[in-house]
PDBQT receptor file of N, H, CA, C and O in Angstrom, charges set to zero:
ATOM      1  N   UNK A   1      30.383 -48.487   2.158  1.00  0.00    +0.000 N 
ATOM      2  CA  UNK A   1      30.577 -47.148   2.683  1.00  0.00    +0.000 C 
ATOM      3  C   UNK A   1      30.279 -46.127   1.588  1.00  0.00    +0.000 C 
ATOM      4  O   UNK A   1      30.205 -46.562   0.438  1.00  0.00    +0.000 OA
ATOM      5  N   UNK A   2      30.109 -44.897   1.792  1.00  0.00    +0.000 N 
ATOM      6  H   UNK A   2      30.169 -44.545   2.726  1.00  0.00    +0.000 HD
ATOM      7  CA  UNK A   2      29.614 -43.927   1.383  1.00  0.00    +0.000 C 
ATOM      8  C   UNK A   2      31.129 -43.165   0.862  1.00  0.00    +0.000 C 
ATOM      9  O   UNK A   2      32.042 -42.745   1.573  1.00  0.00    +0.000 OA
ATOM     10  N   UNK A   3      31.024 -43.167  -0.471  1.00  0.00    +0.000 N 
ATOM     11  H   UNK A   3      30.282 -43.508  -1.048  1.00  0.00    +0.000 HD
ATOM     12  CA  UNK A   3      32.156 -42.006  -1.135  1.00  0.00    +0.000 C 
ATOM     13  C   UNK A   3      31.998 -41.063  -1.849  1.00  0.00    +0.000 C 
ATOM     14  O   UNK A   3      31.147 -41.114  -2.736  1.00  0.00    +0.000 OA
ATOM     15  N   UNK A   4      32.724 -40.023  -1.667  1.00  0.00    +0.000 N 
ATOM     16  H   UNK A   4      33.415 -39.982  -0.946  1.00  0.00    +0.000 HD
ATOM     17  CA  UNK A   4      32.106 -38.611  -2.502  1.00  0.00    +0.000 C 
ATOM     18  C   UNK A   4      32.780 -38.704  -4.024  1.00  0.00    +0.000 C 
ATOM     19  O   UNK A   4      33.828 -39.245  -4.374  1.00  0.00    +0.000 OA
ATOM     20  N   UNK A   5      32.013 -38.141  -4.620  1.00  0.00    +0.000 N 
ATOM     21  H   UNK A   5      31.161 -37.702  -4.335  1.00  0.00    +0.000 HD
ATOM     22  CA  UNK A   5      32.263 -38.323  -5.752  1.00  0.00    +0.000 C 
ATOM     23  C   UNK A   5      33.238 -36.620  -6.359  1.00  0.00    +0.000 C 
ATOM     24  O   UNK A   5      33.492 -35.567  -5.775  1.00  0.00    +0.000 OA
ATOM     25  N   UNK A   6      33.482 -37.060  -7.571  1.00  0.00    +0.000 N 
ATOM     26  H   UNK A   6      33.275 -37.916  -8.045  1.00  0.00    +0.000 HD
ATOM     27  CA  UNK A   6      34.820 -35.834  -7.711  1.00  0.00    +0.000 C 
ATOM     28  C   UNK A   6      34.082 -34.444  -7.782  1.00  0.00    +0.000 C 
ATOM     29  O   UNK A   6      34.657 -33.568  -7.136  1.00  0.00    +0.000 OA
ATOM     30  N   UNK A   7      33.099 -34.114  -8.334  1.00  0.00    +0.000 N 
ATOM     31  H   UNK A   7      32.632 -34.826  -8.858  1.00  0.00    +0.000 HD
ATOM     32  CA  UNK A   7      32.403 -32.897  -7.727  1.00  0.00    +0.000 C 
ATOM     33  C   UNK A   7      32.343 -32.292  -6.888  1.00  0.00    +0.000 C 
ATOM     34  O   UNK A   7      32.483 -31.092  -6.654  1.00  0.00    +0.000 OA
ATOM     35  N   UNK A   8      31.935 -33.823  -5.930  1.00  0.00    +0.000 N 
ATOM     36  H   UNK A   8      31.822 -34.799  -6.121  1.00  0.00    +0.000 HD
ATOM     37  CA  UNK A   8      31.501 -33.052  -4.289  1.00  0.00    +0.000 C 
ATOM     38  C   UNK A   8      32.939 -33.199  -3.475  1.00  0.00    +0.000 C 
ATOM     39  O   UNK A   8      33.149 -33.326  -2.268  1.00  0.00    +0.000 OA
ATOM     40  N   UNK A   9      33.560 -33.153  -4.244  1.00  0.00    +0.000 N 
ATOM     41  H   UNK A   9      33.390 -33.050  -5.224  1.00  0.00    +0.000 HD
ATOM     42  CA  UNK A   9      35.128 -33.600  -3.063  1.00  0.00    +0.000 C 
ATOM     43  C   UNK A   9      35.428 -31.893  -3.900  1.00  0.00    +0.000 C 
ATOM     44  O   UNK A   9      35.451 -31.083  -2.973  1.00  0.00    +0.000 OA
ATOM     45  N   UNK A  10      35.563 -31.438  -4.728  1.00  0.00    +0.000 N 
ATOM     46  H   UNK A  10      35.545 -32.096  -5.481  1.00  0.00    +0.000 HD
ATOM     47  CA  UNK A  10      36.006 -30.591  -5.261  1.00  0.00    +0.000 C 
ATOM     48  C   UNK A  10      35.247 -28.628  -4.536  1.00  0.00    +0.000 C 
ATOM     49  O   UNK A  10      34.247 -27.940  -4.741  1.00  0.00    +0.000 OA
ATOM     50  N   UNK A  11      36.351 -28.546  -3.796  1.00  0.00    +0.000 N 
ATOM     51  H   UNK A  11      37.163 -29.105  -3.629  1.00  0.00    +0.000 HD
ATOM     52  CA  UNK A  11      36.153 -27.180  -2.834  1.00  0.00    +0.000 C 
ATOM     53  C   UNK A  11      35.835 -26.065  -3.674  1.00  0.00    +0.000 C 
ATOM     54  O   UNK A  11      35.357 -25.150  -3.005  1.00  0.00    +0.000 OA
ATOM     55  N   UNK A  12      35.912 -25.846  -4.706  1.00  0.00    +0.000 N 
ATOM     56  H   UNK A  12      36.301 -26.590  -5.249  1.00  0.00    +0.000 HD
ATOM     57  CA  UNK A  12      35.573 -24.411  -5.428  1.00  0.00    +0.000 C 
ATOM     58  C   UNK A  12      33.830 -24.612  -5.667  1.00  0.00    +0.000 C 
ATOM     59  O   UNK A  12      32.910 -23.838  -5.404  1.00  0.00    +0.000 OA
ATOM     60  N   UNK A  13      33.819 -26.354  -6.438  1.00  0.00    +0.000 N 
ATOM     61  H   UNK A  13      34.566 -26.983  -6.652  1.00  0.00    +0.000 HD
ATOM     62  CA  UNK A  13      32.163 -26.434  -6.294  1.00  0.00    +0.000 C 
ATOM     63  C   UNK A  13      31.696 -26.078  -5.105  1.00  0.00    +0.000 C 
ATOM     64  O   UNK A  13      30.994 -25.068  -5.161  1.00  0.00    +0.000 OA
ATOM     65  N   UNK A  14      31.871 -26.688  -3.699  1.00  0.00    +0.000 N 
ATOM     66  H   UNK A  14      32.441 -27.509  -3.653  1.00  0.00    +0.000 HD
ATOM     67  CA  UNK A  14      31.431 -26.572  -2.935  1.00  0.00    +0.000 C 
ATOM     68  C   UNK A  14      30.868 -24.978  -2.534  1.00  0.00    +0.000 C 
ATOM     69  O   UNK A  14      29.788 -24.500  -2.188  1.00  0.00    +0.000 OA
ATOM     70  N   UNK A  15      31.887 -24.596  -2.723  1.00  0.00    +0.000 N 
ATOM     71  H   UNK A  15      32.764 -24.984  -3.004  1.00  0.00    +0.000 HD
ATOM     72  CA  UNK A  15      32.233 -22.554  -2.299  1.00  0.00    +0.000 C 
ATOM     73  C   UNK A  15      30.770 -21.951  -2.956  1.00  0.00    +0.000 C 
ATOM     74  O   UNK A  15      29.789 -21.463  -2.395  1.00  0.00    +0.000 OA
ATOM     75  N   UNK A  16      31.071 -22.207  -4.409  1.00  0.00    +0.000 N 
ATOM     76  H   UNK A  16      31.868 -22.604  -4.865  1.00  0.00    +0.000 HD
ATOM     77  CA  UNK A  16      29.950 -21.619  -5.348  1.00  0.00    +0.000 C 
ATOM     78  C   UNK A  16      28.845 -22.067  -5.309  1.00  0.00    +0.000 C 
ATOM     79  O   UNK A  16      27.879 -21.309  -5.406  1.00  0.00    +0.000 OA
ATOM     80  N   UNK A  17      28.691 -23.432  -5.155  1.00  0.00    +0.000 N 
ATOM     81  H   UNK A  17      29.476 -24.047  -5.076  1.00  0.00    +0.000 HD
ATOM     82  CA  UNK A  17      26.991 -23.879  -4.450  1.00  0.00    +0.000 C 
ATOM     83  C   UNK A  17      26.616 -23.443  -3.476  1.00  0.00    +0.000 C 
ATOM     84  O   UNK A  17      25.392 -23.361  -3.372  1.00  0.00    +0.000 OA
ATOM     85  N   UNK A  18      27.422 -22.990  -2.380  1.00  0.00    +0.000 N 
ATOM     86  H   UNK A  18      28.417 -23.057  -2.464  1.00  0.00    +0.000 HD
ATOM     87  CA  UNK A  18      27.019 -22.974  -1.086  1.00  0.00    +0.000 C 
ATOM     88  C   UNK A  18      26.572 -21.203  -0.887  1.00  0.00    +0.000 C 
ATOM     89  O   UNK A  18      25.692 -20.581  -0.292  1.00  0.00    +0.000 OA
ATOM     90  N   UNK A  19      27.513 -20.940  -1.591  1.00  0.00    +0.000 N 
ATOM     91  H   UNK A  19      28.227 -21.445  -2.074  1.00  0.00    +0.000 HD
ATOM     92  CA  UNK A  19      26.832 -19.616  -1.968  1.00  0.00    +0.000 C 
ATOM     93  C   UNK A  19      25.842 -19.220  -2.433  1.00  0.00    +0.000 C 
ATOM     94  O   UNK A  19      25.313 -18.450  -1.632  1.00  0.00    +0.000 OA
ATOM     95  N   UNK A  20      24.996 -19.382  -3.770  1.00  0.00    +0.000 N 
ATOM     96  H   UNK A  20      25.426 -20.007  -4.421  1.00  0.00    +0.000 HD
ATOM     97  CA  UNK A  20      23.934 -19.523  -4.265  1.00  0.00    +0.000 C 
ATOM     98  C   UNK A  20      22.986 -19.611  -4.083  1.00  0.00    +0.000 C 
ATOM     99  O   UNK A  20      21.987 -18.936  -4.333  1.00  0.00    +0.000 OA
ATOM    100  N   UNK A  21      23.345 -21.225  -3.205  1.00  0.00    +0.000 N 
ATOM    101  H   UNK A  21      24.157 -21.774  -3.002  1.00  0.00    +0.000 HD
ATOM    102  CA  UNK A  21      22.696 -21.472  -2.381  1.00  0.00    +0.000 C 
ATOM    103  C   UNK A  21      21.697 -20.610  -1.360  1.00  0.00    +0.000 C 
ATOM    104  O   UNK A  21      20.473 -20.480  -1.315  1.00  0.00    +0.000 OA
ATOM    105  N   UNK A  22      22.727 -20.116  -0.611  1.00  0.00    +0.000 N 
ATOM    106  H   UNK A  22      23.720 -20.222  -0.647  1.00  0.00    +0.000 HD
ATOM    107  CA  UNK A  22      22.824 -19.544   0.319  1.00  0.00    +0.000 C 
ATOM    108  C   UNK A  22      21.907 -17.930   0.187  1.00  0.00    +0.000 C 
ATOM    109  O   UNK A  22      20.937 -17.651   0.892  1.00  0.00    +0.000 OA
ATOM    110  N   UNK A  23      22.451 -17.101  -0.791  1.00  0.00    +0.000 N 
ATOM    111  H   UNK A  23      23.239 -17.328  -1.364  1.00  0.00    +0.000 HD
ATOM    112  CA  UNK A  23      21.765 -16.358  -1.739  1.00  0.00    +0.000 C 
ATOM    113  C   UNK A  23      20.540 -16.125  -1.782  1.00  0.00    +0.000 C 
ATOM    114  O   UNK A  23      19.877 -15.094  -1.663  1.00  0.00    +0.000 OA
ATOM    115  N   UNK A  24      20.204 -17.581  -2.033  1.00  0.00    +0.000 N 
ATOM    116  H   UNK A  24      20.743 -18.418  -2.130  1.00  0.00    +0.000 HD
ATOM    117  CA  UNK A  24      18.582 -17.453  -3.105  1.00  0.00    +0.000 C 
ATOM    118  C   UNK A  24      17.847 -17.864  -1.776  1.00  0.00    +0.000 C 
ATOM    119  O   UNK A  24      16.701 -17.456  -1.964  1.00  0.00    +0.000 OA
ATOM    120  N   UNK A  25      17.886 -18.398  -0.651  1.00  0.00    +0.000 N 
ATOM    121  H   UNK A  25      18.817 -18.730  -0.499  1.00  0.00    +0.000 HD
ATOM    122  CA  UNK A  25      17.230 -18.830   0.330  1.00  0.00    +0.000 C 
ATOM    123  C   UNK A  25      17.275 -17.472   1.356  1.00  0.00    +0.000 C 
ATOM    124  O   UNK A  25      16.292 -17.071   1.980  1.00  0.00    +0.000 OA
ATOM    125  N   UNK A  26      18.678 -16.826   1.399  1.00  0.00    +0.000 N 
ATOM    126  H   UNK A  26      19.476 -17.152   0.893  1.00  0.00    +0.000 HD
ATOM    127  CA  UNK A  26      18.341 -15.882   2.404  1.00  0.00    +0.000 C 
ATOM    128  C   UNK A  26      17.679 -14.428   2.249  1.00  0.00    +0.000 C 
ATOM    129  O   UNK A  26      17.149 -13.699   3.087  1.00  0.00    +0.000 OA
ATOM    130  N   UNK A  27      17.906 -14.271   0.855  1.00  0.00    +0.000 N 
ATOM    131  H   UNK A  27      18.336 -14.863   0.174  1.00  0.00    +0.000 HD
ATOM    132  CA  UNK A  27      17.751 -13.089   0.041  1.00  0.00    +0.000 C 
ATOM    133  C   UNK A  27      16.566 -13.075  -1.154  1.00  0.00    +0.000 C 
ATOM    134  O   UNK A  27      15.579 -12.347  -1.048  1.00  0.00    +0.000 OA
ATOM    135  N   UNK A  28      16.765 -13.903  -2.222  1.00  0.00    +0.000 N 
ATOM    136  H   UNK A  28      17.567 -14.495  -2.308  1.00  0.00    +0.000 HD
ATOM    137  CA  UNK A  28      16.050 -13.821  -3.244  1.00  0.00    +0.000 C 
ATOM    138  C   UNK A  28      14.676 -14.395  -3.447  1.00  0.00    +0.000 C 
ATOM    139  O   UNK A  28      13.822 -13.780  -4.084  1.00  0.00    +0.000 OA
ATOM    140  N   UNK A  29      14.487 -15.436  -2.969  1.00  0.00    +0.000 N 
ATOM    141  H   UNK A  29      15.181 -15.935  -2.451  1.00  0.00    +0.000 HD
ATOM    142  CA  UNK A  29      12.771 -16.085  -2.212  1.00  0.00    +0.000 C 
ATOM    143  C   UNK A  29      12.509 -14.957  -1.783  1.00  0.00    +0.000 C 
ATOM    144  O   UNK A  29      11.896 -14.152  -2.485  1.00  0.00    +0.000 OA
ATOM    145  N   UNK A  30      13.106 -14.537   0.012  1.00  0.00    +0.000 N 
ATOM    146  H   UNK A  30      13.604 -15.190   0.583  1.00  0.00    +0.000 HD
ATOM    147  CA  UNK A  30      12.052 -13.768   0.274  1.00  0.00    +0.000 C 
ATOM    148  C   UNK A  30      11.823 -12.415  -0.251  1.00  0.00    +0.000 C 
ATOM    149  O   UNK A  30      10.657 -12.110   0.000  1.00  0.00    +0.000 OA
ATOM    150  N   UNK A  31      12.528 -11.334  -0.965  1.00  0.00    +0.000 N 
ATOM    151  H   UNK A  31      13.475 -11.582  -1.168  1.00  0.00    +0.000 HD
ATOM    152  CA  UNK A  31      12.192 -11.052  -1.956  1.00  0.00    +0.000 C 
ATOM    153  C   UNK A  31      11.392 -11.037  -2.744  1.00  0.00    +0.000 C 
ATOM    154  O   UNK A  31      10.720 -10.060  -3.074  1.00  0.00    +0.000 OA
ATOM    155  N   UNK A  32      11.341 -12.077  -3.153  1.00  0.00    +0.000 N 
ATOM    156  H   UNK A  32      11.887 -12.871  -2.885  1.00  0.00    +0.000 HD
ATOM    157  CA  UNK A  32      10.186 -12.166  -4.541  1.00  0.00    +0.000 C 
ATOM    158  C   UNK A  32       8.843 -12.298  -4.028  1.00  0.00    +0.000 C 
ATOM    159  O   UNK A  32       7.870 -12.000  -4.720  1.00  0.00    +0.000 OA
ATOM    160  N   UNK A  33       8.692 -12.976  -2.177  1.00  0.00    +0.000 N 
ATOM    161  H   UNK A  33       9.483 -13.218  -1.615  1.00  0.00    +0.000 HD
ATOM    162  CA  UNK A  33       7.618 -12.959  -1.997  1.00  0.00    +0.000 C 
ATOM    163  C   UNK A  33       7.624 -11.814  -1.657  1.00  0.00    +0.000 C 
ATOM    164  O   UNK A  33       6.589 -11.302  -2.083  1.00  0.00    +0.000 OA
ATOM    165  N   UNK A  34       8.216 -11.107  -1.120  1.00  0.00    +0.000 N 
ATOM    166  H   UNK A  34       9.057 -11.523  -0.774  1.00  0.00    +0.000 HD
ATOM    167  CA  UNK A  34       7.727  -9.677  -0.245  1.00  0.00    +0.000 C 
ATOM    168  C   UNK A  34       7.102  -8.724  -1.610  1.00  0.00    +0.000 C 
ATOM    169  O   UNK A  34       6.337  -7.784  -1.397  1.00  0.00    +0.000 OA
ATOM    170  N   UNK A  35       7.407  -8.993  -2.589  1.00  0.00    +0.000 N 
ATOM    171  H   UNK A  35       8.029  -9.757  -2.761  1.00  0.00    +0.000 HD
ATOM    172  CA  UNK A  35       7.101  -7.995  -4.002  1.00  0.00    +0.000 C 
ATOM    173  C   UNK A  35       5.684  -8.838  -3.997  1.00  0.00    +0.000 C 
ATOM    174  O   UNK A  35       4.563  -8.336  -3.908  1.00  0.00    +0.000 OA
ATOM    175  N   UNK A  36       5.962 -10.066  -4.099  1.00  0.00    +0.000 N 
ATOM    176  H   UNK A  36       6.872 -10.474  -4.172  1.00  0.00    +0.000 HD
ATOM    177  CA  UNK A  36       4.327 -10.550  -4.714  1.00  0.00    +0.000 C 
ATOM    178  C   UNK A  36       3.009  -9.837  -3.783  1.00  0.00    +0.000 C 
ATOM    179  O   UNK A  36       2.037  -9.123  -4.033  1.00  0.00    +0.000 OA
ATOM    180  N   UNK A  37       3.703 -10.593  -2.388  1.00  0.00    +0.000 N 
ATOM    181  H   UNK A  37       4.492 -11.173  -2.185  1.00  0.00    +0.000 HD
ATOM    182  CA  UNK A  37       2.570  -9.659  -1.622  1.00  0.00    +0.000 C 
ATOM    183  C   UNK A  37       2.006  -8.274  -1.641  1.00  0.00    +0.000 C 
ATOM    184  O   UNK A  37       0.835  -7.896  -1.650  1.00  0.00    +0.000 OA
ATOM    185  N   UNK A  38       3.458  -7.421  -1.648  1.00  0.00    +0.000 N 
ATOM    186  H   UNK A  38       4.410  -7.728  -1.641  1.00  0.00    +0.000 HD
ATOM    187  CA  UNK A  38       3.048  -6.370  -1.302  1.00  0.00    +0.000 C 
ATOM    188  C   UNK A  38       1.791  -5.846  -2.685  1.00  0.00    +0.000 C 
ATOM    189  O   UNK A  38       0.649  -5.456  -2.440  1.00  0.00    +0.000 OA
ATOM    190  N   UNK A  39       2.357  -5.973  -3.998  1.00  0.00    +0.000 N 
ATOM    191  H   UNK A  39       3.284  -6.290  -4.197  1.00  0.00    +0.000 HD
ATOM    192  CA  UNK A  39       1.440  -6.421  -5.079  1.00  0.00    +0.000 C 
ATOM    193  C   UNK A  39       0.163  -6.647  -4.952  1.00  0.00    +0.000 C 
ATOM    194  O   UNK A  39      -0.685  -5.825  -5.298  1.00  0.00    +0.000 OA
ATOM    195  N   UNK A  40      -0.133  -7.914  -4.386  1.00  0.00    +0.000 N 
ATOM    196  H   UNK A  40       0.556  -8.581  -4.105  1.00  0.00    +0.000 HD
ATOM    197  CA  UNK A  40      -1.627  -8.342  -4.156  1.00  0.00    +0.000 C 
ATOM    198  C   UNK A  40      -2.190  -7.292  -3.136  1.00  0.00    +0.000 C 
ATOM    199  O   UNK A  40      -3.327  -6.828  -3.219  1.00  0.00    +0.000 OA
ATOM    200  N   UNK A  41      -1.223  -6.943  -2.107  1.00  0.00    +0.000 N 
ATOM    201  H   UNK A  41      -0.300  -7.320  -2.040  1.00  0.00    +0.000 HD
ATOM    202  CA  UNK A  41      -2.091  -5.590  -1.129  1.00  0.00    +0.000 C 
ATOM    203  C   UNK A  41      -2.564  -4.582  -1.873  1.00  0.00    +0.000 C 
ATOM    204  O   UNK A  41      -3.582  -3.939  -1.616  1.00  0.00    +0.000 OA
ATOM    205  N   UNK A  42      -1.738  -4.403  -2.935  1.00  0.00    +0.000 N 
ATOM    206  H   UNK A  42      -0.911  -4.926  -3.144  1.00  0.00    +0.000 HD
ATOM    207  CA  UNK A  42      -1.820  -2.986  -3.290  1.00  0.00    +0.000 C 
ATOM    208  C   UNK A  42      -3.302  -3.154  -4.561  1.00  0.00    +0.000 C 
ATOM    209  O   UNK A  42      -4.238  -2.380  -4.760  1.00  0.00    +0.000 OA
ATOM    210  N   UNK A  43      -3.065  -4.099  -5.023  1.00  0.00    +0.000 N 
ATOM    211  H   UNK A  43      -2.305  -4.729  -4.862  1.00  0.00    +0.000 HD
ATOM    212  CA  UNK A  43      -4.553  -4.402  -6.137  1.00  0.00    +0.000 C 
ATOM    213  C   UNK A  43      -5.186  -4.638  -5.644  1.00  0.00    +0.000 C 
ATOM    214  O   UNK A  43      -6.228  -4.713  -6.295  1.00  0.00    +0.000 OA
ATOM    215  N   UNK A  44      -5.396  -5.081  -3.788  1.00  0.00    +0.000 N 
ATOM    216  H   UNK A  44      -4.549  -5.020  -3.260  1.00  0.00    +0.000 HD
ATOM    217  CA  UNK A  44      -6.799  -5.228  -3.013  1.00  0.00    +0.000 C 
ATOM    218  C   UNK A  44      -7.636  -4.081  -2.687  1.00  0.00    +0.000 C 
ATOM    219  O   UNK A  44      -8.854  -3.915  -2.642  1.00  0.00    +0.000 OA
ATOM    220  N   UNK A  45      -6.267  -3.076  -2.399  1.00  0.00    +0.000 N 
ATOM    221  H   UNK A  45      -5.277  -3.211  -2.436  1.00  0.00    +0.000 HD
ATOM    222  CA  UNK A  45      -6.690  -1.644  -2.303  1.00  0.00    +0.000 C 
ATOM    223  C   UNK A  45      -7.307  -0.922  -3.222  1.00  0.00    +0.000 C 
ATOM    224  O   UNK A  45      -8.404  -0.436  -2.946  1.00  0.00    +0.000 OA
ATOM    225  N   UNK A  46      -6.883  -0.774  -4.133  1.00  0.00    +0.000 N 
ATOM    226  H   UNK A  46      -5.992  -1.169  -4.357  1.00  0.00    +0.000 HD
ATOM    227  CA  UNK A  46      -7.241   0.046  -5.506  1.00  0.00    +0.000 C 
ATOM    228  C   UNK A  46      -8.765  -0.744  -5.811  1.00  0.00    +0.000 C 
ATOM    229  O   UNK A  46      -9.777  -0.075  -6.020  1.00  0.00    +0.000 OA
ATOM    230  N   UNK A  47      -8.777  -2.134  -5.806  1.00  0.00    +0.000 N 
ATOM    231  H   UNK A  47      -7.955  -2.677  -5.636  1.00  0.00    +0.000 HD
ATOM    232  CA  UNK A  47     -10.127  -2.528  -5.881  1.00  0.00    +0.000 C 
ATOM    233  C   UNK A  47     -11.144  -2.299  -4.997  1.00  0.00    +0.000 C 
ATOM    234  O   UNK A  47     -12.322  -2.285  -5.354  1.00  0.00    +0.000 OA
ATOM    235  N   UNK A  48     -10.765  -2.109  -3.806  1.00  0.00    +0.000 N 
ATOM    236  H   UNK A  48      -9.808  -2.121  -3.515  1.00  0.00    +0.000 HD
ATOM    237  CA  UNK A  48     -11.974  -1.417  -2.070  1.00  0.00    +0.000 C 
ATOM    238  C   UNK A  48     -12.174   0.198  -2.723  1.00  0.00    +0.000 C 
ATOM    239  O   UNK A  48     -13.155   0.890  -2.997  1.00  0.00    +0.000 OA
ATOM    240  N   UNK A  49     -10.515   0.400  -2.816  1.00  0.00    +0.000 N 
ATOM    241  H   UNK A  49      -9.719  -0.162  -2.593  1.00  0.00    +0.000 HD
ATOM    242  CA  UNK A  49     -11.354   2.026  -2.837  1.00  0.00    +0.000 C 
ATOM    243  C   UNK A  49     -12.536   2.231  -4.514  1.00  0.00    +0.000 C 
ATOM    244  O   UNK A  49     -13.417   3.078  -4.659  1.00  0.00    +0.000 OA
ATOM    245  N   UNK A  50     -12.171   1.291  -5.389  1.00  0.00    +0.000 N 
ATOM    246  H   UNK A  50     -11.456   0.603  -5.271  1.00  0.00    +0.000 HD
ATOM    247  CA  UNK A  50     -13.207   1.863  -6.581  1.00  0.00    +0.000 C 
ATOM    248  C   UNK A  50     -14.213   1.038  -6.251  1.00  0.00    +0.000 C 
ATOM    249  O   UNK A  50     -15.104   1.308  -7.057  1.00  0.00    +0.000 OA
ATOM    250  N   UNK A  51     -14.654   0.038  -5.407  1.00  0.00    +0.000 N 
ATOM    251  H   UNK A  51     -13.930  -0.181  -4.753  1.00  0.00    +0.000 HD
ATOM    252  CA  UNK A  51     -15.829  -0.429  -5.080  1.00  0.00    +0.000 C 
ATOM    253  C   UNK A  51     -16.494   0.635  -4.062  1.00  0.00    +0.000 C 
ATOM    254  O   UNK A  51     -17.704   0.857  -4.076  1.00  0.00    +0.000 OA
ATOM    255  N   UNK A  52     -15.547   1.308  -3.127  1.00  0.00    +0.000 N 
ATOM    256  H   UNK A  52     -14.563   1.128  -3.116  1.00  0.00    +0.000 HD
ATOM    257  CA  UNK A  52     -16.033   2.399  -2.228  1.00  0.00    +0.000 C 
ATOM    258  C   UNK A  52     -16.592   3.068  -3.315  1.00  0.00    +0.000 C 
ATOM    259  O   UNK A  52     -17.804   2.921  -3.474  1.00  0.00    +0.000 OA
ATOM    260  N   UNK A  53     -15.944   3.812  -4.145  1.00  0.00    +0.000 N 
ATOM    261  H   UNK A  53     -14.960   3.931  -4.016  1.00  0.00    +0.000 HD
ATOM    262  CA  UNK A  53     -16.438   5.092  -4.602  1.00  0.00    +0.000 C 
ATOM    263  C   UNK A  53     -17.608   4.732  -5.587  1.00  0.00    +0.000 C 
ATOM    264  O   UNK A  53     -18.214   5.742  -5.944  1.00  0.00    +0.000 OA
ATOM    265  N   UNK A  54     -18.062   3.617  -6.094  1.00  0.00    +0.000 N 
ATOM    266  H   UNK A  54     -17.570   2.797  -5.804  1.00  0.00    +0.000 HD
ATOM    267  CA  UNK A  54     -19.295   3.222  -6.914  1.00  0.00    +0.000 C 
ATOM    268  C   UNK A  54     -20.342   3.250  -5.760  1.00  0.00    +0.000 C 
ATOM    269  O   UNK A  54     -21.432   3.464  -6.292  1.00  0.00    +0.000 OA
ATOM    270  N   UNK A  55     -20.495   3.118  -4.314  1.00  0.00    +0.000 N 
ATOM    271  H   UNK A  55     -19.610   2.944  -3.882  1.00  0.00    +0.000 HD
ATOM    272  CA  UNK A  55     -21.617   2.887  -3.756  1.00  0.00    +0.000 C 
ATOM    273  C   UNK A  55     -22.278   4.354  -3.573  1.00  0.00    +0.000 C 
ATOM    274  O   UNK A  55     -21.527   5.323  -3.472  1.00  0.00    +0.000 OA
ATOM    275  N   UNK A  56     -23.083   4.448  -3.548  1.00  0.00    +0.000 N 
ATOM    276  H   UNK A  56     -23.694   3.661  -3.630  1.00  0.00    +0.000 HD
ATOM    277  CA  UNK A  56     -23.664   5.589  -3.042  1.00  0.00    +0.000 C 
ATOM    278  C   UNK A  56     -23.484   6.439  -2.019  1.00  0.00    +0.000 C 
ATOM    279  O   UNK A  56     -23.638   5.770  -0.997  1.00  0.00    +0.000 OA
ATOM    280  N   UNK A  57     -23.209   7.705  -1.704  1.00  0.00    +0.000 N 
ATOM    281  H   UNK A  57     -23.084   8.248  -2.535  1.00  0.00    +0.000 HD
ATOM    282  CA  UNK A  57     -22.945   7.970  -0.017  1.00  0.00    +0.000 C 
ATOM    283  C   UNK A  57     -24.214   7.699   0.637  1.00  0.00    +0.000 C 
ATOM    284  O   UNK A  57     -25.105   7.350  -0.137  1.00  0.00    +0.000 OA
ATOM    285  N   UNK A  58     -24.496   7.765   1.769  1.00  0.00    +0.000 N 
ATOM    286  H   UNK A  58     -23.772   8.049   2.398  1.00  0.00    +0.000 HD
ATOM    287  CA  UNK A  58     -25.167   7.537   2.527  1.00  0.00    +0.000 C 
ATOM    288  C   UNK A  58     -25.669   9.151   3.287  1.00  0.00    +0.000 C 
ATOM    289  O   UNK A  58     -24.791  10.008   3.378  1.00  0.00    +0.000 OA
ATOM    290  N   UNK A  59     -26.980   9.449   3.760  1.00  0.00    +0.000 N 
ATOM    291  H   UNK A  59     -27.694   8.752   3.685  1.00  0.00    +0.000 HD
ATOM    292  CA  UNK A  59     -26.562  10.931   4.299  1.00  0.00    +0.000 C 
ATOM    293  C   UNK A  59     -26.016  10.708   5.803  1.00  0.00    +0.000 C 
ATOM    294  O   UNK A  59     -25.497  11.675   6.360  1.00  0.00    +0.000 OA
ATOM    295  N   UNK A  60     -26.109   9.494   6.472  1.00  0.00    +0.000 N 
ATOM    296  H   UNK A  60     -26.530   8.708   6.019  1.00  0.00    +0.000 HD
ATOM    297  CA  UNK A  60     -25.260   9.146   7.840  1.00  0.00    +0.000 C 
ATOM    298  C   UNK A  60     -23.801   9.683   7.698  1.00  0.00    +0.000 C 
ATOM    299  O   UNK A  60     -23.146  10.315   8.527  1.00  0.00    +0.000 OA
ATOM    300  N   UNK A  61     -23.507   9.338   6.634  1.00  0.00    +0.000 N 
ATOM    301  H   UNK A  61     -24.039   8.825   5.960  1.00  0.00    +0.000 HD
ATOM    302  CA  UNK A  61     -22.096   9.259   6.532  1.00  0.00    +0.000 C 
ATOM    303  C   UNK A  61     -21.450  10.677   5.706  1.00  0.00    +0.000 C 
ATOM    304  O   UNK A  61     -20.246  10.936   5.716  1.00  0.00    +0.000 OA
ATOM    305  N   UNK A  62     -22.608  11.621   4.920  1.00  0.00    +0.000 N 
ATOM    306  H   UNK A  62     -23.586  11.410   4.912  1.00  0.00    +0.000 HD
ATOM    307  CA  UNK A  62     -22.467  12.843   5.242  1.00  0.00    +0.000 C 
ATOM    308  C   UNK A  62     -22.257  13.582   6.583  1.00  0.00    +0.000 C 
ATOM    309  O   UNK A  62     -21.414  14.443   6.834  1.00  0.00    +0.000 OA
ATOM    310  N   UNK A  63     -22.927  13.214   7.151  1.00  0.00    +0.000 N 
ATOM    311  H   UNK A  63     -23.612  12.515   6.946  1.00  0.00    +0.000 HD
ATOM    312  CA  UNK A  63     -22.962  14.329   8.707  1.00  0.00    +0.000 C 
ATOM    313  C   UNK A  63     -21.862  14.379   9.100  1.00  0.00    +0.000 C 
ATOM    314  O   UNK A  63     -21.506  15.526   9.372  1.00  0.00    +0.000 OA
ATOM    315  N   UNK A  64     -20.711  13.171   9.350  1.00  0.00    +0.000 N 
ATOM    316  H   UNK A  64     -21.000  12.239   9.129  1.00  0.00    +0.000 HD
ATOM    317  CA  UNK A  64     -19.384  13.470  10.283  1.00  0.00    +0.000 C 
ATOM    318  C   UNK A  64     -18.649  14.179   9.320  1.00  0.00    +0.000 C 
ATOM    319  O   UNK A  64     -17.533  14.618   9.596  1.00  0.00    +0.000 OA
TER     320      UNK A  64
């Protein structure tokens, strides 16, 4: 049979892992991705618009 060992029998560990736990999965992951992304959007941008502004205008695209 299966016995817990004095750690996992011990309720304060439990409390504070489960928290942490709990924490970093509901909160702090996504977080860190929502920063990474938003990040990579924002250096995709800045790179379109200075590739925009190196091309030449066009006179089509004068007229409107």
């Amino acid at each position: 049979s299966i016995t817990l060992t004095s750690l996992k029998s011990n309720d304060a560990y439990n409390i504070v892992t489960k928290c942490i736990l709990y924490t970093l999965v509901m909160f702090i992951i996504p977080f860190i991705t929502l920063i990474s992304v938003n990040s990579r959007i924002i250096v995709a941008l800045k790179q379109s618009t200075r590739m925009r502004n190196r091309l030449p205008s066009s006179p089509a695209m004068n007229q409107s």
